[in-house]
N, C-alpha and C positions, 0 to 999 in steps of 0.2 A: 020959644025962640032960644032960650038960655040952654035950654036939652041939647037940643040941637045944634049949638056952637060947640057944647062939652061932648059930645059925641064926637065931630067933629075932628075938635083939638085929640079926642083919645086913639082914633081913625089915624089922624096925622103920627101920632105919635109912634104908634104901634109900624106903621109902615117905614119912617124912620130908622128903628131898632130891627125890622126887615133889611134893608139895607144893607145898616151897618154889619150885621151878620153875614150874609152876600159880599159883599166885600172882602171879608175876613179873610170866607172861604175862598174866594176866586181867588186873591193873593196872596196865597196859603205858604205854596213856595217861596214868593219869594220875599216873606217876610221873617220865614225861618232862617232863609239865606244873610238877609241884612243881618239877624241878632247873631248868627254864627261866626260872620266876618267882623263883628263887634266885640265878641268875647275873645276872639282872636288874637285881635288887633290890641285889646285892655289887656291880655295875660302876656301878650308877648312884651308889651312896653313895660310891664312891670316887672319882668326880669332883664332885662335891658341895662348890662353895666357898662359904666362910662368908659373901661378900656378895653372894651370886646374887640374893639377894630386894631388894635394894637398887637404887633408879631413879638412874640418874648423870641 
């Protein structure tokens, strides 16, 4: 019976890490999209000076 629960748990495991991969992939797009609009978003605020809005 102990084989058999460890087979089991290794069964569950494995289909899990199935998943999680599936996943991945199916949201492939738009998970490249989030990080792009992220790094975007982190560079543009890092050059952002306090009197850009300001007319000389």
């Amino acid at each position: 019976m102990k084989v058999a629960r460890f087979v089991l748990k290794i069964v569950a495991l494995s289909l899990a890490a199935a998943a999680a991969v599936c996943a991945i992939i199916a949201y492939w797009d738009g998970l490249t999209e989030l990080y792009d609009n992220a790094k975007c978003k982190l560079q543009h605020s890092a050059h952002v000076d306090e009197y850009d809005d300001y007319e000389e």
